[in-house]
N, C-alpha and C positions, 0 to 999 in steps of 0.2 A: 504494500500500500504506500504510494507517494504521501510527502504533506501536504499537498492541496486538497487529497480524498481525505487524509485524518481530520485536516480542519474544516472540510465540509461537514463531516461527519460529527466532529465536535461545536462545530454550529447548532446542526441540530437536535444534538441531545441538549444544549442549552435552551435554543427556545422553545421544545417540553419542556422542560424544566419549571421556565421561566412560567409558561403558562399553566403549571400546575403548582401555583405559590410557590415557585422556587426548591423542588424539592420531584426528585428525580427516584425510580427504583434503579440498585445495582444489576440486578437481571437485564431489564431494560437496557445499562451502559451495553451489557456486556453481548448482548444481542446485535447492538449497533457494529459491533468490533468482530463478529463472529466471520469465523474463516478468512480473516486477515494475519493470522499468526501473531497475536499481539497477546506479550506473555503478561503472567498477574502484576510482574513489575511497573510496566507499564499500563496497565490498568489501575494501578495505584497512582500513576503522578497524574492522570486524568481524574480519578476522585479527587485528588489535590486540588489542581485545578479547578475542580466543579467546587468543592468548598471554599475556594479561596473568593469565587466571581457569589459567595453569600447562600449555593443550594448544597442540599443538605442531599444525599446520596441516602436511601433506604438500604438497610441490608450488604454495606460494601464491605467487603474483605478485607481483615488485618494483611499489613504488610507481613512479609516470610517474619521478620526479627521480631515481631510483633503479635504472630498468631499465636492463639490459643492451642495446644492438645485436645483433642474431642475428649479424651479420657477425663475424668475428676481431678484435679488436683487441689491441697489444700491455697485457700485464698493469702497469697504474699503478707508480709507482713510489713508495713507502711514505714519504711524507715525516716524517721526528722534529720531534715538538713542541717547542721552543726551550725550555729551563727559564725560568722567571720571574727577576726579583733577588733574590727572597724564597727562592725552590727554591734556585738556586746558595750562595745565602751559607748555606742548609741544609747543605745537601751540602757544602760547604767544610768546616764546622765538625763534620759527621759525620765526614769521614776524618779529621779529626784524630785519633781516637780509633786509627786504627788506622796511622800511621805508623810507630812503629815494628816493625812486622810486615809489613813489605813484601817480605822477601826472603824469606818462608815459602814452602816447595815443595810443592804439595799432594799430588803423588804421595806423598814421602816419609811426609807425614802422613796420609793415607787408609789405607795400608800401617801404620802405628801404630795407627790408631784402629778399623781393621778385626782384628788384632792381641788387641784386648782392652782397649787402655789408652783409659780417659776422660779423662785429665788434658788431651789434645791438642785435645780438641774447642773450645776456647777460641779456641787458635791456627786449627784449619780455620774454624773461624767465619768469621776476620779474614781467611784465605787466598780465601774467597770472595765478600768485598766486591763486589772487583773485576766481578765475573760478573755481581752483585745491582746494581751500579751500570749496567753495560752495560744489560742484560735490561732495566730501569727507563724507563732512557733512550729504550731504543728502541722501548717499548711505552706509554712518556707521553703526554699529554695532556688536554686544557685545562679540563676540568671535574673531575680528583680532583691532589690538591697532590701531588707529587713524594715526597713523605716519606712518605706514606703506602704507597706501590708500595715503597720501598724495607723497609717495614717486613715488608709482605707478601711480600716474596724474602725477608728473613729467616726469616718463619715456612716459608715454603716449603724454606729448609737445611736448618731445626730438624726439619722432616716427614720428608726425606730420611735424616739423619744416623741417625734413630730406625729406618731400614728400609733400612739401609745394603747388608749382610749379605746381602741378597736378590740384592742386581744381579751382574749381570757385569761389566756398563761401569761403575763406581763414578761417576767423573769426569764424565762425559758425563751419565748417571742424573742426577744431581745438579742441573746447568745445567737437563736438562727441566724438573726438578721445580721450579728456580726461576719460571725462563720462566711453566708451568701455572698455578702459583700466582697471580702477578701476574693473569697472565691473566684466569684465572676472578674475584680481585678486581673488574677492571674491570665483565666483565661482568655482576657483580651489582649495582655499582654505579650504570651504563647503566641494570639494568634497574628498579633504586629510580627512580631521577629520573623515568624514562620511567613507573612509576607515582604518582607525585607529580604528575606532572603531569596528569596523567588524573582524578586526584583535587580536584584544586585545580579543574580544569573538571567535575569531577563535582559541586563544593560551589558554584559560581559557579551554575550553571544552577540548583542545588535551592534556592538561595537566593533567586533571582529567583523562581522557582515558587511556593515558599512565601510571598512576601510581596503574589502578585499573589492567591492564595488571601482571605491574612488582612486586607487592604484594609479590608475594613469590621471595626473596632475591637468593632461588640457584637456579632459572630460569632466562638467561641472553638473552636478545630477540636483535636480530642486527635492524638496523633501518630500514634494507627490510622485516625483518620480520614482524616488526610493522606496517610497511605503507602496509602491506600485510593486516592484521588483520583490521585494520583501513580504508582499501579502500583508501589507500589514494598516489599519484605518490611521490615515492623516494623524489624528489626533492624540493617536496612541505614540505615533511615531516619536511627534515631539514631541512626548512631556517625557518618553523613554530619553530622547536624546538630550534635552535639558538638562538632565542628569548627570549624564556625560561628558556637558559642558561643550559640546558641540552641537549645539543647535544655531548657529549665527550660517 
C-alpha cells in the first residue's frame, strides 16, 4: 500500500469517526487496513494518531510491550515515585506555612463552613494539606515536579469547597475531588508530551522533506507548492514549518 492509499484511507476512518462523536471501533480501523499487510505495530501508531486528532478508538489493542496475558495474573503492585531533593526540600518548606494549624478538626470545620460562615475556609484549606500531600505523593511521578500536583489538589479543595452544599459525604466528596483533580492534571499533561513529541517527529521528517525538495538553490518552491508535493493542507504546512523556523 502507497501513502496516498494509507492517507486516503486514514481520511476516512476519521470522518466516521468524526461523524460518530469522535469515536471510532478498532474492528472497524482494522477492516479499513485488511489485506494491506499492515502489522499491529503499525496499527498502533494509527490509534495514536486517531487519539491524538481527540477520537477515542473502541476496543484497540495494547501495544506488544504493553499487552496483557489472557491468563490471570495477580494485579501489579503500584509502586510511589521517590520525590527528588528538589520536591522534598519543596515540600519541606511548603508545610511550613501550615504548622501551626495542625491540630485543626475538619469535621468541626466542615460543620462551620457548611453553617454559612466563610471566615473558616482559610483554616479547612490548611486542614486538608494533609490529604493534598498524601493524594500527590501517591499519584507522582517522574516527568511533572511535585509542586505542581500539589498545586492542582489545591485547586481541586478550592472546586470542592465552592460545591460543598451539594454532597452528603462532605469529607470523603472532598478527598475525591482532590485525588480527580490531580489526576486529570496528569493526564493532560501525558497527553501534551505524548503530542510534542509526535510533533517534534512530525517537524524532523518535514524538514528533511523539505530540504531534499529545495536541493537545487535556482528552484524556489512556494509553500503550496510544497504542501502540494508533500500531500500535505497549506495550513498544516506552515505552522509545521514555523517551527522550524523556516517558514519566510
Amino acid at each position: 500500500m502507497d501513502i496516498i492509499e494509507f492517507q486516503n484511507k486514514l481520511k476516512e476512518v476519521q470522518t466516521l469517526a468524526l461523524n460518530n462523536g469522535k469515536k471510532v471501533k478498532a474492528s472497524l480501523v482494522e477492516k479499513f487496513f485488511e489485506g494491506d499487510d499492515i502489522t499491529q505495530d503499525k496499527l498502533q501508531k494509527v490509534y495514536d494518531f486517531l487519539e491524538i486528532q481527540g477520537i477515542y478508538v473502541e476496543g484497540a489493542k495494547k501495544s506488544e510491550e504493553n499487552s496483557v496475558s489472557e491468563e490471570p495474573v495477580a494485579e501489579p503492585v503500584e509502586e510511589i515515585v521517590p520525590l527528588t531533593q528538589e520536591e522534598a526540600e519543596y515540600l519541606e518548606e511548603y508545610l511550613l506555612g501550615f504548622e501551626s494549624e495542625k491540630e485543626l478538626v475538619k469535621e468541626e470545620l466542615l460543620n462551620e463552613f457548611l453553617s454559612g460562615s466563610q471566615e473558616c475556609m482559610e483554616k479547612l484549606i490548611c486542614a486538608y494539606q494533609d490529604e493534598i500531600v498524601k493524594a500527590a505523593k501517591k499519584m507522582n511521578c517522574e516527568d511533572i515536579f511535585f509542586g505542581d500536583l500539589i498545586q492542582e489538589g489545591n485547586m481541586g479543595l478550592l472546586t470542592a469547597l465552592n460545591r460543598l452544599s451539594e454532597q452528603d459525604n462532605p469529607d470523603k466528596w472532598i478527598i475525591k475531588e482532590i485525588e480527580s483533580t490531580i489526576k486529570l492534571f496528569i493526564e493532560e499533561q501525558t497527553q501534551q508530551k505524548k503530542e510534542d513529541h509526535i510533533l517534534v517527529e512530525k517537524v524532523r521528517d518535514l524538514e528533511k522533506k523539505v530540504k531534499e525538495l529545495t536541493e537545487d538553490e535556482d528552484v524556489k518552491y512556494s509553500v503550496e507548492e510544497l504542501a502540494t508535493f508533500l500531500d500535505m493542507d497549506v495550513e498544516e504546512m506552515e505552522s509545521v514549518l514555523r517551527l522550524t523556523g523556516d517558514d519566510k
